[in-house]
PDB file of N, CA, C and O in Angstrom:
ATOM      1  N   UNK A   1       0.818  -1.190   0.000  1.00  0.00           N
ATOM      2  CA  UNK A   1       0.000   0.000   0.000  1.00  0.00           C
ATOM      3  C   UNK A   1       0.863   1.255   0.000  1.00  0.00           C
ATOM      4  O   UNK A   1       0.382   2.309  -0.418  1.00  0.00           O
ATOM      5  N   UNK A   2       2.506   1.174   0.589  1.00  0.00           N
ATOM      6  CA  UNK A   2       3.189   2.407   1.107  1.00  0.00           C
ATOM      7  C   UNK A   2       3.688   2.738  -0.512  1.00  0.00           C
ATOM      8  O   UNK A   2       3.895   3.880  -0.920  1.00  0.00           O
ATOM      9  N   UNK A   3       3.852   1.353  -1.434  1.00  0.00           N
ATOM     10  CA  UNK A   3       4.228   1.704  -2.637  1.00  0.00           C
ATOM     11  C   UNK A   3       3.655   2.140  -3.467  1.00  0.00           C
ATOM     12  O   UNK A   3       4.327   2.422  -4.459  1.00  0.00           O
ATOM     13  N   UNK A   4       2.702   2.323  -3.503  1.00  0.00           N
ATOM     14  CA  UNK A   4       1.218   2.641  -4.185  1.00  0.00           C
ATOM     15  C   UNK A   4       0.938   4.319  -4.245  1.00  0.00           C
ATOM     16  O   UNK A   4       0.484   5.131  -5.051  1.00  0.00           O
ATOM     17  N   UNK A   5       1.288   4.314  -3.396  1.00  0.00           N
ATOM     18  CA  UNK A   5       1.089   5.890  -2.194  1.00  0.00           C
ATOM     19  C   UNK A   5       2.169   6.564  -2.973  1.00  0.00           C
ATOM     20  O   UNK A   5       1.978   7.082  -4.073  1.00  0.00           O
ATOM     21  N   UNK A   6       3.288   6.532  -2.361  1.00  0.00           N
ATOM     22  CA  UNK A   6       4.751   6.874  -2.961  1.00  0.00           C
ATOM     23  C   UNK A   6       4.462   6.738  -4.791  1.00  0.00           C
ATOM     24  O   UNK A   6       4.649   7.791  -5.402  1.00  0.00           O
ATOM     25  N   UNK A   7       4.161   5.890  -5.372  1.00  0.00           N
ATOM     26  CA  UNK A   7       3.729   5.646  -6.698  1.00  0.00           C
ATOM     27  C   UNK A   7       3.104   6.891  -7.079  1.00  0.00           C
ATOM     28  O   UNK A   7       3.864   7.622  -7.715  1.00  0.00           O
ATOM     29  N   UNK A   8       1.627   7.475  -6.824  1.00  0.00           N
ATOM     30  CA  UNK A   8       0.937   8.020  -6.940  1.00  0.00           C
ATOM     31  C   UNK A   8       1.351   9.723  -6.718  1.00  0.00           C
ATOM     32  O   UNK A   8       0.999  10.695  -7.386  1.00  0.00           O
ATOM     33  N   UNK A   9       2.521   9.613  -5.112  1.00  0.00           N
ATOM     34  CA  UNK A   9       2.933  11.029  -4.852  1.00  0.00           C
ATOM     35  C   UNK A   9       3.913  11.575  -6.342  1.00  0.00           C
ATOM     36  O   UNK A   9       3.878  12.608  -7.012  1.00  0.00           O
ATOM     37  N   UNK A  10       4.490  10.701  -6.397  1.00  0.00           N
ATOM     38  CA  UNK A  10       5.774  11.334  -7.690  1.00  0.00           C
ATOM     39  C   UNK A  10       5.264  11.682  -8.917  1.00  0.00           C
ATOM     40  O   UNK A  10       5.682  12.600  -9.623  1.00  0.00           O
ATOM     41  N   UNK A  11       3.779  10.468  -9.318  1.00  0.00           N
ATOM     42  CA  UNK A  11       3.254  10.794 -10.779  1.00  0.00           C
ATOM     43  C   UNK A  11       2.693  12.316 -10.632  1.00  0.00           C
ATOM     44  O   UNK A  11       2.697  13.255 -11.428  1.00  0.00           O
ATOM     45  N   UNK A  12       2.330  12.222  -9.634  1.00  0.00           N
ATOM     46  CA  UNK A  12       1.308  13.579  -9.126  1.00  0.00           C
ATOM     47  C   UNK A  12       2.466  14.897  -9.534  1.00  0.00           C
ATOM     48  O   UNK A  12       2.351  15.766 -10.398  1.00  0.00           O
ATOM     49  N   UNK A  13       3.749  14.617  -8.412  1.00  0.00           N
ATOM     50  CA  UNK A  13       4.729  15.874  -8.761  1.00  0.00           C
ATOM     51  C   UNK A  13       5.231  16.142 -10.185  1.00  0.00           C
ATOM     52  O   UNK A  13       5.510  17.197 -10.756  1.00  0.00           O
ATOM     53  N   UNK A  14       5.266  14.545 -10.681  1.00  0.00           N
ATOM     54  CA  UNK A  14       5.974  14.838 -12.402  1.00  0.00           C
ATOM     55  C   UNK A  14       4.799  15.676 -12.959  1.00  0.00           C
ATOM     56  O   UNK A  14       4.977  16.810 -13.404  1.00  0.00           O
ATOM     57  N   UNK A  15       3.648  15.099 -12.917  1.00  0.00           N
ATOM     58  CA  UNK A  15       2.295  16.274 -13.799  1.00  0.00           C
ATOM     59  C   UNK A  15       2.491  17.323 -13.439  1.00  0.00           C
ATOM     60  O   UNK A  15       2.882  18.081 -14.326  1.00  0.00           O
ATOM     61  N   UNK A  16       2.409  17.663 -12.651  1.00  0.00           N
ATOM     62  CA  UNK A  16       2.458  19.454 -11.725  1.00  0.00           C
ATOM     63  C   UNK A  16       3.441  19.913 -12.239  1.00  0.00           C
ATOM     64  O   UNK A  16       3.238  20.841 -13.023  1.00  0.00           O
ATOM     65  N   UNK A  17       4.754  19.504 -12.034  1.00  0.00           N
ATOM     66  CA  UNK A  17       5.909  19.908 -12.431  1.00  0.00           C
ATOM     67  C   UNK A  17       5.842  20.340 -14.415  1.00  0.00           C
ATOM     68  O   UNK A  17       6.167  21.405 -14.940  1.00  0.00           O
ATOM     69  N   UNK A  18       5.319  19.091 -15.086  1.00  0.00           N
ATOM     70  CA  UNK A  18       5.099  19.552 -16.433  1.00  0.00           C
ATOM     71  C   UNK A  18       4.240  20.766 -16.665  1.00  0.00           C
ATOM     72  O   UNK A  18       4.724  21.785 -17.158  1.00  0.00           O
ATOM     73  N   UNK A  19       3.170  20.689 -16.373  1.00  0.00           N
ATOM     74  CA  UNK A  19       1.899  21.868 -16.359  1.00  0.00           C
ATOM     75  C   UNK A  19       2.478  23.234 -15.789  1.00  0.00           C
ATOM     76  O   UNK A  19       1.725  24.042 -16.333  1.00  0.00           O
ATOM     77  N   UNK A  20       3.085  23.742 -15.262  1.00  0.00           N
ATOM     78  CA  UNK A  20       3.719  24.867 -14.794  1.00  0.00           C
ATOM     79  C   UNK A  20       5.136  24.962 -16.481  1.00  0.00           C
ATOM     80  O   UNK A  20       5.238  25.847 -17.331  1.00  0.00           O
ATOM     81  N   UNK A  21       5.571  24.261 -16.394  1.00  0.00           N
ATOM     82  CA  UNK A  21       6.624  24.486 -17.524  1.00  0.00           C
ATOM     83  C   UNK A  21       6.075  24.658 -18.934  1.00  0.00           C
ATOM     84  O   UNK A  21       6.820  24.876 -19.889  1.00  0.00           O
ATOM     85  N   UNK A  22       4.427  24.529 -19.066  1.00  0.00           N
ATOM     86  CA  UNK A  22       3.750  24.738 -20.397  1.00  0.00           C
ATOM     87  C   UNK A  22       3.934  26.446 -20.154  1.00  0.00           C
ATOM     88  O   UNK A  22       3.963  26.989 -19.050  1.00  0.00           O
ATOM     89  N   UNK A  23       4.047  27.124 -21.473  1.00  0.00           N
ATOM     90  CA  UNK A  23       3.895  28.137 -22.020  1.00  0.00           C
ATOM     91  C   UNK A  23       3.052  28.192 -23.386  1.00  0.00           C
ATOM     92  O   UNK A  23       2.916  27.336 -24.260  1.00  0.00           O
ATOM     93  N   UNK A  24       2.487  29.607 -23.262  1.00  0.00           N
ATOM     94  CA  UNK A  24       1.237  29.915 -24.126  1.00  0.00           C
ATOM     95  C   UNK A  24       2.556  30.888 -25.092  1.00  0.00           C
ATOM     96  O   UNK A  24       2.847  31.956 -24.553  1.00  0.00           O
ATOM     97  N   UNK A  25       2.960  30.717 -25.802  1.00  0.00           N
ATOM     98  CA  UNK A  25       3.939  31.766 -26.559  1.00  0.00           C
ATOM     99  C   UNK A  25       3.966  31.226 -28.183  1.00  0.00           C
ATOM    100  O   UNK A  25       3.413  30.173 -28.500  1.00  0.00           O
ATOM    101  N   UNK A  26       4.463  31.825 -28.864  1.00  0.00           N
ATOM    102  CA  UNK A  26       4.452  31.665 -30.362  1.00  0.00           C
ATOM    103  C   UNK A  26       5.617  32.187 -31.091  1.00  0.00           C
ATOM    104  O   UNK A  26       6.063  33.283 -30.752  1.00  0.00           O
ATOM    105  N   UNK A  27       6.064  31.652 -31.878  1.00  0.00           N
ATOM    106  CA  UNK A  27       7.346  32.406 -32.848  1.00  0.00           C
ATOM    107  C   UNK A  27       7.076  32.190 -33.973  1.00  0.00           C
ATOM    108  O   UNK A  27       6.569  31.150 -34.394  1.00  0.00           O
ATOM    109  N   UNK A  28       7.425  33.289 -34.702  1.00  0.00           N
ATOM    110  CA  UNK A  28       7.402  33.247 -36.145  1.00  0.00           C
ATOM    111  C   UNK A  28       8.704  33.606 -36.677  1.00  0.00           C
ATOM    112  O   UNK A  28       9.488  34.510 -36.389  1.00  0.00           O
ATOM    113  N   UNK A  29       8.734  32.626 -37.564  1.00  0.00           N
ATOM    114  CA  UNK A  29      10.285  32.233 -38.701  1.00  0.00           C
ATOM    115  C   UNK A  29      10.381  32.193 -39.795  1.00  0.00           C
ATOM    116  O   UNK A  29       9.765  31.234 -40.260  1.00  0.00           O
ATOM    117  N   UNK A  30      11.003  32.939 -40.699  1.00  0.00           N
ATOM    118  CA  UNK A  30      10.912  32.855 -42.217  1.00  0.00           C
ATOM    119  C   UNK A  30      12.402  33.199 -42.215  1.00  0.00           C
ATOM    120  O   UNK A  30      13.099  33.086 -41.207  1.00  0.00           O
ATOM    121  N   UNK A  31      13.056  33.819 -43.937  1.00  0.00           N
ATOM    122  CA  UNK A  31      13.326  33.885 -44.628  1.00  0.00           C
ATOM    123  C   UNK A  31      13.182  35.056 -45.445  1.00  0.00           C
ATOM    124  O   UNK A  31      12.398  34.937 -46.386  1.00  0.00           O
ATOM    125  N   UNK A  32      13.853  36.336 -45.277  1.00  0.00           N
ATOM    126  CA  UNK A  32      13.211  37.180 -46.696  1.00  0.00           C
ATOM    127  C   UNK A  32      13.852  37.363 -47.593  1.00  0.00           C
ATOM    128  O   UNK A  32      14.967  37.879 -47.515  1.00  0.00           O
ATOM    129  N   UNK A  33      13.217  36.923 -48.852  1.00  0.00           N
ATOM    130  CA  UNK A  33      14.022  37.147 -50.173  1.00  0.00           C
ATOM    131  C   UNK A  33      12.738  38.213 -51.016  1.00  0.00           C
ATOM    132  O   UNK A  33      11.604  38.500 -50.632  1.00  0.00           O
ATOM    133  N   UNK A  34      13.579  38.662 -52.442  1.00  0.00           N
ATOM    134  CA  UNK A  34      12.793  39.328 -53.582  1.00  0.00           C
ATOM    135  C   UNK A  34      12.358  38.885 -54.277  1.00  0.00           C
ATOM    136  O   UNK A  34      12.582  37.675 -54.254  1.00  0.00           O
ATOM    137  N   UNK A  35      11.591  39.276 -55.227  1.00  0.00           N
ATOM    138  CA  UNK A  35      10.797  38.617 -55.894  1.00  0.00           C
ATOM    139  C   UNK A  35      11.210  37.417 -56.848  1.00  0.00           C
ATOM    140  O   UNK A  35      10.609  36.358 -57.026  1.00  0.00           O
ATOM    141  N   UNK A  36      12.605  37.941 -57.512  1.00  0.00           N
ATOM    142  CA  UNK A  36      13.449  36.986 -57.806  1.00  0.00           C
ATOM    143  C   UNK A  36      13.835  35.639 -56.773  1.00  0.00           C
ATOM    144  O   UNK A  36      14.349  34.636 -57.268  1.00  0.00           O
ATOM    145  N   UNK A  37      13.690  35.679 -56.060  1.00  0.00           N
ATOM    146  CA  UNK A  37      13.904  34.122 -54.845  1.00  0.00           C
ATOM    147  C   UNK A  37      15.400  34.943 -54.642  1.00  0.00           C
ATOM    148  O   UNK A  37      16.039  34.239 -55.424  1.00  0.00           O
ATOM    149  N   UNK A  38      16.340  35.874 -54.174  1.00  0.00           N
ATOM    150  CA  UNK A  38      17.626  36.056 -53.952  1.00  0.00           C
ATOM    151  C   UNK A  38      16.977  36.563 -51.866  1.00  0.00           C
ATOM    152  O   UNK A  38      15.905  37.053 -51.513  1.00  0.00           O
ATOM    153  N   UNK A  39      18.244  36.130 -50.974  1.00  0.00           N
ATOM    154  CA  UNK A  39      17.637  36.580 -49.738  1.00  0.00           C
ATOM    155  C   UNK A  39      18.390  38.298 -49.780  1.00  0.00           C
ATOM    156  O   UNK A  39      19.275  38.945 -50.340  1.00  0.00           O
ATOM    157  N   UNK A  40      17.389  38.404 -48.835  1.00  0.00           N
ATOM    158  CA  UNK A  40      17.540  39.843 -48.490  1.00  0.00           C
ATOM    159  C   UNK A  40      18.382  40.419 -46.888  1.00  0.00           C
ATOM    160  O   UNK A  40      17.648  41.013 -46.098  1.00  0.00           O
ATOM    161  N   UNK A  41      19.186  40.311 -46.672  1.00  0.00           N
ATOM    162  CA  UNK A  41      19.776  40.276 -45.683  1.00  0.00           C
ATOM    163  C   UNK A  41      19.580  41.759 -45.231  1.00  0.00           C
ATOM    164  O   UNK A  41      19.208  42.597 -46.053  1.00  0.00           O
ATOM    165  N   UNK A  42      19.849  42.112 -43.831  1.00  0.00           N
ATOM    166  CA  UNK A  42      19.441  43.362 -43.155  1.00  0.00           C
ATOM    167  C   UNK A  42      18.192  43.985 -43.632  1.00  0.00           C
ATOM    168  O   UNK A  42      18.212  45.092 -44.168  1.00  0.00           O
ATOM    169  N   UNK A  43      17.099  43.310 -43.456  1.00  0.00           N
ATOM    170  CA  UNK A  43      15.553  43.766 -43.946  1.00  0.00           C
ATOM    171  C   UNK A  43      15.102  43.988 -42.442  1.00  0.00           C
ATOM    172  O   UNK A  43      15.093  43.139 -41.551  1.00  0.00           O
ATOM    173  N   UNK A  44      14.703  45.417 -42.355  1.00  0.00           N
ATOM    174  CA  UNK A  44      13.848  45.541 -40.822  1.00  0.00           C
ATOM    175  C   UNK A  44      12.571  45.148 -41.089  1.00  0.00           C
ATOM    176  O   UNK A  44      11.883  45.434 -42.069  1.00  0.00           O
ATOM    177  N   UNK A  45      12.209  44.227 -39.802  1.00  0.00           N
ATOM    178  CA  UNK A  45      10.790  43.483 -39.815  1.00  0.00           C
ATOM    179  C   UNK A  45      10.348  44.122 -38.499  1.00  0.00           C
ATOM    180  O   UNK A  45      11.210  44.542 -37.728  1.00  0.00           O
ATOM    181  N   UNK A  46       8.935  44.226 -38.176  1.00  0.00           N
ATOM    182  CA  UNK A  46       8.610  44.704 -37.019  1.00  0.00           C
ATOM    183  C   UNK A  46       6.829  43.210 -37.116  1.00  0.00           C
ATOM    184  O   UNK A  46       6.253  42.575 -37.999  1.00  0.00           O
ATOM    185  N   UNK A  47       6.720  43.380 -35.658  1.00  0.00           N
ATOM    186  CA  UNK A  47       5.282  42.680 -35.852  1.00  0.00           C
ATOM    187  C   UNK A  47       4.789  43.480 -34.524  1.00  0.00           C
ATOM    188  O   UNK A  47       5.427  43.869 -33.546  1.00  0.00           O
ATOM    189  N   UNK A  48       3.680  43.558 -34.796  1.00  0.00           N
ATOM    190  CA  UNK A  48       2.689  44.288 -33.768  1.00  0.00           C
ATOM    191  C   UNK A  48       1.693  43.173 -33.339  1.00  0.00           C
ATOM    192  O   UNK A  48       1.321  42.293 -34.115  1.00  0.00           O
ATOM    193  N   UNK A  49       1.351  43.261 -32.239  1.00  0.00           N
ATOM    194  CA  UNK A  49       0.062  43.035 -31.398  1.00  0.00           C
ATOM    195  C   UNK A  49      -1.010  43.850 -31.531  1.00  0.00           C
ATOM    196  O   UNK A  49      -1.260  44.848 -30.855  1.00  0.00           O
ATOM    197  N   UNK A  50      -1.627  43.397 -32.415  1.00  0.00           N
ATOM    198  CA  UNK A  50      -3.381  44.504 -32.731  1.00  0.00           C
ATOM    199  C   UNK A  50      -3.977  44.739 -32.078  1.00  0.00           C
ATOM    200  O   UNK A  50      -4.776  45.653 -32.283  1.00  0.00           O
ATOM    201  N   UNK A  51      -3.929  43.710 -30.307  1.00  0.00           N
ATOM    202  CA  UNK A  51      -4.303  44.209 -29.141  1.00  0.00           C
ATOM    203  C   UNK A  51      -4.174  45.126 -28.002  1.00  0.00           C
ATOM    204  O   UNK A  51      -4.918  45.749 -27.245  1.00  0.00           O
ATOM    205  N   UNK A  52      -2.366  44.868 -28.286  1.00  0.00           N
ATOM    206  CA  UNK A  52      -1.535  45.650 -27.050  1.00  0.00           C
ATOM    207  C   UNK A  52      -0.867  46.702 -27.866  1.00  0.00           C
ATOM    208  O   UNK A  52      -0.176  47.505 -27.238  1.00  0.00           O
ATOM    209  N   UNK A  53      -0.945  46.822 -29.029  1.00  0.00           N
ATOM    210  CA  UNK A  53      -0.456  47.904 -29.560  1.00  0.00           C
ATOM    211  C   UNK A  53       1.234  47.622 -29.840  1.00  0.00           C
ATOM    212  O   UNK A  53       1.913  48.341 -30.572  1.00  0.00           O
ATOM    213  N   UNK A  54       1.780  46.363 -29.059  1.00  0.00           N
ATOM    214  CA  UNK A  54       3.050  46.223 -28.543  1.00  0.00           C
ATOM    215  C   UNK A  54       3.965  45.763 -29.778  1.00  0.00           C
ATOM    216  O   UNK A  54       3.627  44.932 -30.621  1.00  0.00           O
ATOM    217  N   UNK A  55       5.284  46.510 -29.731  1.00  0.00           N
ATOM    218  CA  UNK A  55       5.918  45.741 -30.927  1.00  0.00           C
ATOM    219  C   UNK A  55       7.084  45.432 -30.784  1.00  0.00           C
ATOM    220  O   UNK A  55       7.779  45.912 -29.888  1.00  0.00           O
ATOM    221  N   UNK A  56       7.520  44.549 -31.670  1.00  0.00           N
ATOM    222  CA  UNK A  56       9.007  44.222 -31.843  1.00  0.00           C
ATOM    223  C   UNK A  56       9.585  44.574 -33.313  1.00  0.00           C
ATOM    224  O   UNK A  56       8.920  44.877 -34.304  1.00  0.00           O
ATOM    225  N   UNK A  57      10.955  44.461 -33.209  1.00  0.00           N
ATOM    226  CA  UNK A  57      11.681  44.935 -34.184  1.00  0.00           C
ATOM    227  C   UNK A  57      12.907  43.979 -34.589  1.00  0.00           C
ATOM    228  O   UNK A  57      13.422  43.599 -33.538  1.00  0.00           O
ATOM    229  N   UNK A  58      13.410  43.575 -35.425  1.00  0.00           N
ATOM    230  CA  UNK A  58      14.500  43.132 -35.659  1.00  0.00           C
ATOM    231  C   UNK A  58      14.466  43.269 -36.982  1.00  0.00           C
ATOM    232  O   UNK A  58      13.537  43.632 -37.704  1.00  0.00           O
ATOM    233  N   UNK A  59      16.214  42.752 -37.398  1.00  0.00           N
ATOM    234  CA  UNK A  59      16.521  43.128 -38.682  1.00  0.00           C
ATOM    235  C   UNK A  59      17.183  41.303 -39.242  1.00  0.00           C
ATOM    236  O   UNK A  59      17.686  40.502 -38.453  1.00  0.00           O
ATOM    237  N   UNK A  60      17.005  41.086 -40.560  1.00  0.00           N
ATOM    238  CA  UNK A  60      16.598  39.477 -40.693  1.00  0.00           C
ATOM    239  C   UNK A  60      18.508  39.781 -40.744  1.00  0.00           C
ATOM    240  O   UNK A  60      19.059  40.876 -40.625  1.00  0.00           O
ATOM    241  N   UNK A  61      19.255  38.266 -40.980  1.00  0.00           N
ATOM    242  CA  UNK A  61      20.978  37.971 -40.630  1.00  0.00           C
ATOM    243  C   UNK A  61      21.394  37.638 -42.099  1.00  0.00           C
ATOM    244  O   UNK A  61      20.433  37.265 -42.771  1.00  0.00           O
ATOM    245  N   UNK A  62      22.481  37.676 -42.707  1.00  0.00           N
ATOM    246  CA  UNK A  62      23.058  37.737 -43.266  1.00  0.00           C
ATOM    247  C   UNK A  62      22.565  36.551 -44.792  1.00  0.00           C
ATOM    248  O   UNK A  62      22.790  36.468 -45.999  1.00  0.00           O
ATOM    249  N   UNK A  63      21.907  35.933 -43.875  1.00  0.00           N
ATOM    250  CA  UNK A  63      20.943  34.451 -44.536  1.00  0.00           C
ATOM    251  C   UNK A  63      19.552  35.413 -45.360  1.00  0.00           C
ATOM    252  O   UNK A  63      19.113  35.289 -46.503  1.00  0.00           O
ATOM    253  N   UNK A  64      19.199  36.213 -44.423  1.00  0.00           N
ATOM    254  CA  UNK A  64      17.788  36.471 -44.959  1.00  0.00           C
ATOM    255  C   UNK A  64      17.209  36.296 -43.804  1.00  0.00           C
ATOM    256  O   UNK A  64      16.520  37.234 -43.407  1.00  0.00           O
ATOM    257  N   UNK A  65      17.317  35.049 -42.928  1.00  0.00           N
ATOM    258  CA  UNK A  65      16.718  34.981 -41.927  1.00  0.00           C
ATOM    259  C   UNK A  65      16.056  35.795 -40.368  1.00  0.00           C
ATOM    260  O   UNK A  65      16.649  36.485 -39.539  1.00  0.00           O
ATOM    261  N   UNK A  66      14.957  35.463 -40.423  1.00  0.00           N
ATOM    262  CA  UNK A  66      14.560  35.614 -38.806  1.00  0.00           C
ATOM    263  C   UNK A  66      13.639  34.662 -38.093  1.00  0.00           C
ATOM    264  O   UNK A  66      13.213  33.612 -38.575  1.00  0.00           O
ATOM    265  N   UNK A  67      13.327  35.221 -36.675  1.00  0.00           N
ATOM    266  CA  UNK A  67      12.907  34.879 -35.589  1.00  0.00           C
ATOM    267  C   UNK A  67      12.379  36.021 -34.365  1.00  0.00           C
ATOM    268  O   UNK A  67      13.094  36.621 -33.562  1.00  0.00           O
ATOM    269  N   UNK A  68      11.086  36.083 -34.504  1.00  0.00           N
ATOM    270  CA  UNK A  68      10.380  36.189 -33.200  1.00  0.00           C
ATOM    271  C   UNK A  68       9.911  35.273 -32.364  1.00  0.00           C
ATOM    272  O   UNK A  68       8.957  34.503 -32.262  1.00  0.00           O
ATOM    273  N   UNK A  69      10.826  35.577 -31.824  1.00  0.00           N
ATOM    274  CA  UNK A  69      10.369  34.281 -30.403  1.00  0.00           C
ATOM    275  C   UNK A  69       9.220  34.988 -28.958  1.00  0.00           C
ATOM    276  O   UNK A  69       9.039  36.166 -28.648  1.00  0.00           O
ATOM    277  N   UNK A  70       8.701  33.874 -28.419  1.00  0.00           N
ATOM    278  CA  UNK A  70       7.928  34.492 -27.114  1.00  0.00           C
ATOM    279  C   UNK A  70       7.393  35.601 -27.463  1.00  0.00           C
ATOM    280  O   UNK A  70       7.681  36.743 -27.105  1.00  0.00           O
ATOM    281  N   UNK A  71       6.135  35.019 -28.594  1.00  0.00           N
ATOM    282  CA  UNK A  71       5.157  36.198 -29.163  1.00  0.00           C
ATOM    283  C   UNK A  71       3.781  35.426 -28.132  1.00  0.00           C
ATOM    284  O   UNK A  71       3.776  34.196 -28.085  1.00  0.00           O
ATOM    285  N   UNK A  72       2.851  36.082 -27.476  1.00  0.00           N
ATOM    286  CA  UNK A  72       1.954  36.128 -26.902  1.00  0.00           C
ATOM    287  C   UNK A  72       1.122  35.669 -27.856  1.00  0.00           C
ATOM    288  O   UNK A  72       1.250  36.014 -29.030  1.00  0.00           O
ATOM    289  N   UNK A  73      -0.046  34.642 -27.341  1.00  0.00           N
ATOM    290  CA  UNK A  73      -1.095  34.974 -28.122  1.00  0.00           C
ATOM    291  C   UNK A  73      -1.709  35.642 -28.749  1.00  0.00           C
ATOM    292  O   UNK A  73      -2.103  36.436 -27.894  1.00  0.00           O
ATOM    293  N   UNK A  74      -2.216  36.024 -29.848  1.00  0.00           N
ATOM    294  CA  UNK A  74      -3.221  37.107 -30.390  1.00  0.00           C
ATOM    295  C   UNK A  74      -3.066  37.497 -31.888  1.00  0.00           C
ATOM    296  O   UNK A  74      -2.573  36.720 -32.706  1.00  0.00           O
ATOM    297  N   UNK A  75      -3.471  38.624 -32.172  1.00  0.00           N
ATOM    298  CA  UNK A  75      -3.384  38.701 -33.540  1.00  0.00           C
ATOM    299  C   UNK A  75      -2.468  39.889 -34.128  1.00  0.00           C
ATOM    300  O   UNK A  75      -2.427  40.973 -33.545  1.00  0.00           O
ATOM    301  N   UNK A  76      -1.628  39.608 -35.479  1.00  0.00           N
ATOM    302  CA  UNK A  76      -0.453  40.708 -35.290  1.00  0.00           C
ATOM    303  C   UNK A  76      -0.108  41.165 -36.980  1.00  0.00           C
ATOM    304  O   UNK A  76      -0.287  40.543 -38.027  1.00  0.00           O
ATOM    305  N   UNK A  77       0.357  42.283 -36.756  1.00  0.00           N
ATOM    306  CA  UNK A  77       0.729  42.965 -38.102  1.00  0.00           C
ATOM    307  C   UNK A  77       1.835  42.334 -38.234  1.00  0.00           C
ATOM    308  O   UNK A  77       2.466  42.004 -37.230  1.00  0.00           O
ATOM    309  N   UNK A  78       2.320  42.024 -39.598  1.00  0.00           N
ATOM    310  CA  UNK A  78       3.896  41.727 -40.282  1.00  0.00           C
ATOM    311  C   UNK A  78       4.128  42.489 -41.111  1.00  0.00           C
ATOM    312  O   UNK A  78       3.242  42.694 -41.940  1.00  0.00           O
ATOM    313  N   UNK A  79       5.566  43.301 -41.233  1.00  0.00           N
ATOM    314  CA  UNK A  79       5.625  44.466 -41.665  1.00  0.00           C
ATOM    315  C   UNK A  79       7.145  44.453 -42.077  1.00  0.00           C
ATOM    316  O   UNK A  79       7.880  44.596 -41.100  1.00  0.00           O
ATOM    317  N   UNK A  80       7.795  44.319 -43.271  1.00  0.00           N
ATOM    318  CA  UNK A  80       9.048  44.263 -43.809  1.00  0.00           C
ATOM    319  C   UNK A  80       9.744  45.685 -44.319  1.00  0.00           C
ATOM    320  O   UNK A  80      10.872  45.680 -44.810  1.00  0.00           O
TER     321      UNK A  80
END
């Protein structure tokens, strides 16, 4: 019965423990190139929150590439 118990306490802490480490967040990743398919390196991108008004900014890397990471739920402008 004491193993059962003990069994039950740890599954209990592993769930709890997972459910706290979930995050509600979102990233968006591309690539910017021209119309020709060539990338576009140092392109300022911004994305807004249509809710919070809130924005970010970055400029894509040498690839073309970017990344917004730990975007909140909701709905958002993309803007190159």
């Amino acid at each position: 019965m004491t193993s059962v118990r003990l069994g039950l306490f740890c599954a209990s802490a592993i769930f709890a423990t997972l459910a706290i480490a979930q995050t509600f967040t979102g990233t968006i990743t591309g690539t910017v190139t021209d119309p020709a398919g060539a990338v576009v390196p140092g392109a300022v991108l911004t994305v807004t929150n249509l809710e919070t008004n809130e924005s970010r900014r970055l400029t894509s890397n040498e690839a073309g590439l970017f990344n917004f990471t730990a975007l909140p739920p909701g709905r958002y402008r993309f803007e190159v």
